[in-house]
C-alpha positions in Angstrom: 0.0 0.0 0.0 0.9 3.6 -0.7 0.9 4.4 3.6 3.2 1.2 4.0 5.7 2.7 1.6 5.0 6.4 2.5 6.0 5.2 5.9 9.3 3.7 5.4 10.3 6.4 3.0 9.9 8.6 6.7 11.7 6.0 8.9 14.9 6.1 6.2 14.5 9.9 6.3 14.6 10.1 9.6 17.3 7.8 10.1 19.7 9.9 8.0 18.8 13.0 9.6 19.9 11.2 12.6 23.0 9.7 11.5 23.8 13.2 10.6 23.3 14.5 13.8 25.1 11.4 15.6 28.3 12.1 13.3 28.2 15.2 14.4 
């Protein structure tokens, strides 16, 4: 479903963001 997807595009977003933020 388009939510499903929607919602892991989010998660992986928000992951990065906080990588970034860790590497920092």
């Amino acid at each position: 479903m388009a939510a499903s997807s929607l919602l892991l595009f989010s998660l992986c977003i928000g992951l990065q963001i906080f990588s970034g933020f860790a590497d920092k």
